[in-house]
C-alpha positions as CSV (number, residue, x, y, z in Angstrom):
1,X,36.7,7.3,-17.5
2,X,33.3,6.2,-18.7
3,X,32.0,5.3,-16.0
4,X,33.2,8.3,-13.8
5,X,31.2,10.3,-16.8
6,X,28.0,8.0,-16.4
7,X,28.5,9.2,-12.4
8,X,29.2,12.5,-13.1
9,X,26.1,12.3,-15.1
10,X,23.9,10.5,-12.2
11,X,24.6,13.3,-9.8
12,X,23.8,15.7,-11.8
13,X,20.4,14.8,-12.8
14,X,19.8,13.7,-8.7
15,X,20.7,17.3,-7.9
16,X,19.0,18.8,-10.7
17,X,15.6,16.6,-9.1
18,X,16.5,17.8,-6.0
19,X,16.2,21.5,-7.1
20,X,13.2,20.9,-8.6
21,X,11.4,19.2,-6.3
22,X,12.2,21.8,-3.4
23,X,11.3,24.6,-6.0
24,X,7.8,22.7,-6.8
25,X,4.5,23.7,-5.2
26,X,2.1,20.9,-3.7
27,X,-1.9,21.1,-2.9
28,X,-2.6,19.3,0.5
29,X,-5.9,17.5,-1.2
30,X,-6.8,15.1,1.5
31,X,-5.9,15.3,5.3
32,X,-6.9,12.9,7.9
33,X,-6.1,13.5,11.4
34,X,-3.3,16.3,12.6
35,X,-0.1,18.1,10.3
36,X,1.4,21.5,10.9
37,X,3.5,22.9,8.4
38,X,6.4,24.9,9.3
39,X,6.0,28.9,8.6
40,X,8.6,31.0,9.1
41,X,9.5,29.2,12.5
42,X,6.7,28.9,13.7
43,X,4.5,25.5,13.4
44,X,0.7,26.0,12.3
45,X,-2.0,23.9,11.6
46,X,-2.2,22.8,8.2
47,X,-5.5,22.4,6.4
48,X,-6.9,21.2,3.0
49,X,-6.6,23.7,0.0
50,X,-2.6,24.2,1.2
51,X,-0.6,25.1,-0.7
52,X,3.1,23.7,0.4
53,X,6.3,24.1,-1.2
54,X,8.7,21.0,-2.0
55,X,11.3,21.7,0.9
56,X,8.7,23.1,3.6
57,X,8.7,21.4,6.9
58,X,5.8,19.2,8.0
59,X,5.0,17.1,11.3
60,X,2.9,14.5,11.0
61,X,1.4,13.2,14.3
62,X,0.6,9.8,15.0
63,X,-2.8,8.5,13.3
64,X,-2.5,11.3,10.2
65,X,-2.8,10.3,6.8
66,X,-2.1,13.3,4.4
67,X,-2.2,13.3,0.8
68,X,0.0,15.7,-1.8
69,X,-0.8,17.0,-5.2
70,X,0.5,19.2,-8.0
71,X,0.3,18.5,-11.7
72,X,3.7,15.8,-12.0
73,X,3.3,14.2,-8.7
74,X,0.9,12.6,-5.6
75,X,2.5,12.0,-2.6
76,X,0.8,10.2,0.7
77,X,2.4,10.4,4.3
78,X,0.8,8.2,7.2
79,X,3.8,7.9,9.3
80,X,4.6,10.3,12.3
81,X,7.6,12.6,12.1
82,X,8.7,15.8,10.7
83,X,9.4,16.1,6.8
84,X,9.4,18.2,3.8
85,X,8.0,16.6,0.3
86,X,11.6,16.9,-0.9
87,X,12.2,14.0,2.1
88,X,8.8,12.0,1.0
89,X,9.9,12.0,-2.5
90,X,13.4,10.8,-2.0
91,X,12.5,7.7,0.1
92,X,9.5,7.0,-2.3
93,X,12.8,6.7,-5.1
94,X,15.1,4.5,-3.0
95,X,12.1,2.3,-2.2
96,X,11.4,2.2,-5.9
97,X,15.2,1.6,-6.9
98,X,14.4,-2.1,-5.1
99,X,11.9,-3.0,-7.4
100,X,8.8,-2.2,-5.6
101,X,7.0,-0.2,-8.2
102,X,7.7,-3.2,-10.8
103,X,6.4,-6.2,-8.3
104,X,2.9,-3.6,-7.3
105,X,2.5,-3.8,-11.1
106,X,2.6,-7.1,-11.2
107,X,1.0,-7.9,-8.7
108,X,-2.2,-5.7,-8.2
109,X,-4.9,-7.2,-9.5
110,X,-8.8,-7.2,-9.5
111,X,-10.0,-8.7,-6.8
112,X,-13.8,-8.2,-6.9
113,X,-15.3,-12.2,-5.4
114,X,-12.4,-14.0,-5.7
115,X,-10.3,-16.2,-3.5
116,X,-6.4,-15.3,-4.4
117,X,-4.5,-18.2,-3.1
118,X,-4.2,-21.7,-2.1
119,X,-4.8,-21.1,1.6
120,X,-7.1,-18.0,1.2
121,X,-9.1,-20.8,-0.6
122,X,-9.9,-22.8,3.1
123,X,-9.8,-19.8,5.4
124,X,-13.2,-19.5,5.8
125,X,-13.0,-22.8,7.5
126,X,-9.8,-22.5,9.6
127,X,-8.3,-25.4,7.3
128,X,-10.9,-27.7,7.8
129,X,-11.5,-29.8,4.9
130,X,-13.9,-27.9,2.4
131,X,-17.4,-29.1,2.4
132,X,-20.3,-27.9,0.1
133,X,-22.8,-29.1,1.8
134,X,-25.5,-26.7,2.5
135,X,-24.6,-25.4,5.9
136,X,-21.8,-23.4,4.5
137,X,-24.6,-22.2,1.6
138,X,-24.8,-19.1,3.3
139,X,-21.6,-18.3,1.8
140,X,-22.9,-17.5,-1.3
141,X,-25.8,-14.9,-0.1
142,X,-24.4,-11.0,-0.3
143,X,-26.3,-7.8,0.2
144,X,-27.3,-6.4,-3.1
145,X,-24.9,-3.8,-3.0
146,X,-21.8,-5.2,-2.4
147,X,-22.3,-7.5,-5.2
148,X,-22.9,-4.6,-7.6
149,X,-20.3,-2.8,-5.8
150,X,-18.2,-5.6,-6.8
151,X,-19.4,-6.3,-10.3
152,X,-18.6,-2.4,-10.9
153,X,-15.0,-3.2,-9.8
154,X,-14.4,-6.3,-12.3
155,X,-15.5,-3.5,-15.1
156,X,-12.6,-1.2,-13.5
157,X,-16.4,1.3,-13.0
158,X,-14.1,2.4,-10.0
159,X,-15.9,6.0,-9.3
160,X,-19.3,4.0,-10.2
161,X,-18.3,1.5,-7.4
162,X,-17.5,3.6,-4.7
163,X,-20.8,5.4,-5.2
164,X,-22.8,2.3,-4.8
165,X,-20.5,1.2,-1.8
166,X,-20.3,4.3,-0.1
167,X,-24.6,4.4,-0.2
168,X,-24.5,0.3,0.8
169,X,-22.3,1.0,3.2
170,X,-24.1,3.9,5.3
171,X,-26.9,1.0,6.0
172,X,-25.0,-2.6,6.3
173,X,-25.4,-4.4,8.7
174,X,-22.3,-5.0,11.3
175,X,-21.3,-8.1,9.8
176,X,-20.9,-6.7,6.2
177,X,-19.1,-3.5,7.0
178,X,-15.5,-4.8,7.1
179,X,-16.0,-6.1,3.2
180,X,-17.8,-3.0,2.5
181,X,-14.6,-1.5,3.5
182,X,-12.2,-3.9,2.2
183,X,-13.6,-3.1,-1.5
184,X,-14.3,0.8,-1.0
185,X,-10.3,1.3,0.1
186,X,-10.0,-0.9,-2.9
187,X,-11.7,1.4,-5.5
188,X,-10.1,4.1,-3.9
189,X,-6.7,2.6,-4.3
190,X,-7.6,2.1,-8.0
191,X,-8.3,5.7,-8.8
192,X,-4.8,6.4,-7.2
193,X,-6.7,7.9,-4.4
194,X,-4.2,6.9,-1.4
195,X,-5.2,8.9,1.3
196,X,-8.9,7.5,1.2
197,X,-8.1,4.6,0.4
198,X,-5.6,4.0,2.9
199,X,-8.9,5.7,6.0
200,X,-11.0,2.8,4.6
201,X,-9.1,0.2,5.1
202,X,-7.5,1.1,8.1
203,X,-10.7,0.6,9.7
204,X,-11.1,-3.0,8.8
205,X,-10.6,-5.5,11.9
206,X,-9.3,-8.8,10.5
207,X,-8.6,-12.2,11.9
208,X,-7.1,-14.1,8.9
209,X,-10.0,-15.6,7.9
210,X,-11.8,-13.3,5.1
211,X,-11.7,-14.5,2.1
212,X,-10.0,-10.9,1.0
213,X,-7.6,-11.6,3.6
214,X,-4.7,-11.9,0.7
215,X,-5.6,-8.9,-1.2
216,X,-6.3,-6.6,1.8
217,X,-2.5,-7.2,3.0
218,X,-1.4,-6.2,-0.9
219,X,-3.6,-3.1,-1.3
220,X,-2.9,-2.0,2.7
221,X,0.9,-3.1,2.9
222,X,1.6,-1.6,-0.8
223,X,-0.7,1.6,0.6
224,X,1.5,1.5,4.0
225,X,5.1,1.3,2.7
226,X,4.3,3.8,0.0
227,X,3.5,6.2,2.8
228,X,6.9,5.5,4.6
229,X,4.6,3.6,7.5
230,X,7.1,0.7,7.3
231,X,6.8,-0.6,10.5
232,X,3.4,-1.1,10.2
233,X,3.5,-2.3,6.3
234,X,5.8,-5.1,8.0
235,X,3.7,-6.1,10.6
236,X,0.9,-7.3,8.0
237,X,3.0,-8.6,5.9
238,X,4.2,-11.1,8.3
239,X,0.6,-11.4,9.7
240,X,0.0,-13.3,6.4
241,X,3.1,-15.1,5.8
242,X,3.5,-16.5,9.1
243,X,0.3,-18.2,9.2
244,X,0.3,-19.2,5.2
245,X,4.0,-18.7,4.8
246,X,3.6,-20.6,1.1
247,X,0.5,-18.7,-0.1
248,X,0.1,-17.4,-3.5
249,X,1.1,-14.2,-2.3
250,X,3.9,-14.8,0.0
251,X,6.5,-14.5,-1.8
252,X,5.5,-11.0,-3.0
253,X,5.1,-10.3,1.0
254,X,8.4,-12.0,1.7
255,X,10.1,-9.3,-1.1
256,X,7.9,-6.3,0.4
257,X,8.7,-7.0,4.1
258,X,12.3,-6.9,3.1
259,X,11.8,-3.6,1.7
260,X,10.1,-2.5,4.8
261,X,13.4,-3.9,6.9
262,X,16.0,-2.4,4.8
263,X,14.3,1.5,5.4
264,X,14.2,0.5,8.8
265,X,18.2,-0.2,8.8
266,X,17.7,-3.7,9.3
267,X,19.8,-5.1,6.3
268,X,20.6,-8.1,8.1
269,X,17.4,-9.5,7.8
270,X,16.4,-7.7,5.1
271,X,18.6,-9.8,3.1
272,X,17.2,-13.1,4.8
273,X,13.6,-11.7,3.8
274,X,14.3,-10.8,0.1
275,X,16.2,-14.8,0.0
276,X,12.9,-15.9,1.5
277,X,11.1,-14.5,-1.7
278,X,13.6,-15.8,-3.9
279,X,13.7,-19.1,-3.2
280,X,9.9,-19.8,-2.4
281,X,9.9,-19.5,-7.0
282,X,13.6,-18.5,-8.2
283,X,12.0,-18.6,-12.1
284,X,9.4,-15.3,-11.1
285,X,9.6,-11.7,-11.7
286,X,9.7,-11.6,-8.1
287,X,12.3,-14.2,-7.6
288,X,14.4,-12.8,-10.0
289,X,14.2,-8.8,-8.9
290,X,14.7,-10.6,-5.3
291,X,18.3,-12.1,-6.2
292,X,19.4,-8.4,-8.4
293,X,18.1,-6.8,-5.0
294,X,20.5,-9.2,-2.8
295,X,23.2,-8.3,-4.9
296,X,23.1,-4.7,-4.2
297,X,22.8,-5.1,-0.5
């Protein structure tokens, strides 16, 4: 009997969310790319300054990154289809019930000139043996800008930063644009700016070998799956982890990339994936919320 009250209970407070959410109102604050938003029948352009309610239609089109506002909530959107906030919201929970929300606390950290794991630490050199002789010296030289950009990071200056990045970036030269990039989708991120964050960063071309490699697959994937862009999150998730599948951060892409599988009805190898993260460290946060997710599956 108690714990058909506790279920009575559940459903009630899931419908009363429900309600609430579809009754909500929402300011599209950041749109780019394409959205139309479904008024009386009739599909219109949407455009920044919207206001949407919580169980109003939307389609997204392919390459659209829309962000969501109202005083309780922030919703981001970067995957094609046709939705209403009330949808967003609910996948956003059931994505959360697995533990993602606990391991991107975790796991998000500063990033600003540092090296996050074992093999991000010989990327640079394809994992050659490390040399510090001087032909690799040039390593250590950054534009100006970047480096205070970076500095203004570390002191979580995150507005500050993206000023300074924004103006460094307007006139770097080609090679420094991706990091320029990298760190302003980074700031962005920080100030819980998705939407921006998410344009920045998708316009970095990577080959593995940055030394930011490792923390522009957290900040992008976590960025990705958030916004229900699961295929994509799980495609750079395994571009890390199957070239350093024991890196620092594999097992947190291992547990993130079996979320990605599971919303894509893939439970099969969702399951292998969130094993994967177990056992790489069974002891960890991550290994640990891995094995209470396995149960549940």
């Amino acid at each position: 009997m108690k714990k058909f009250y506790l279920l009575i209970v559940a459903v009630a407070v899931l419908l009363a969310m429900a309600v609430n959410i579809s009754a909500q109102e929402f300011v599209l604050d950041y749109l780019e790319g394409e959205m139309e938003i479904n008024q009386d029948g009739s599909w219109v352009e949407a455009m920044i300054g919207d206001t949407i309610q919580g169980n109003t239609q939307l389609k997204v089109y392919e390459e659209t990154i829309a962000e969501f506002s109202n005083d309780n909530t922030r919703l981001t959107i970067s995957n094609p289809g046709v939705y209403s906030l009330k949808d967003i919201l609910g996948q956003k929970k059931q994505i959360s019930s697995l533990g993602f929300g606990t391991i991107i606390q975790n796991t998000y950290k500063y990033v600003a000139g540092k090296q996050k794991s074992t093999s991000s630490a010989v990327m640079g050199v394809r994992g050659a043996k490390a040399d510090d002789s001087s032909d690799v010296a040039w390593m250590d030289e950054e534009d100006e800008q970047l480096s205070e950009g970076k500095d203004l990071i570390k002191a979580r200056k995150f507005k500050q930063a993206i000023s300074v990045l924004e103006e460094g970036f307007n006139n770097a030269d080609p090679d420094a644009e991706q990091e320029y990039l990298f760190y302003l989708g980074y700031a962005y991120a920080m100030l819980g700016e998705n939407g921006k964050a998410l344009k920045y960063l998708s316009g970095i071309k990577t080959d593995g070998s940055e030394d930011y490699f490792g923390d522009y697959v957290l900040v992008k994937g976590q960025l990705l799956l958030d916004s229900l862009s699961y295929k994509k999150a799980l495609a750079l998730f395994n571009s890390y982890t199957s070239v350093y599948p024991d890196g620092d951060n594999a097992q947190v892409f291992y547990f993130m990339a079996g979320i990605c599988l599971n919303e894509l009805g893939k439970t099969k190898e969702a399951r292998l994936s969130f094993e994967h993260a177990r056992k790489l460290n069974p002891d960890s946060e991550v290994g640990k919320i891995a094995r209470q997710v396995i149960n549940k599956l």
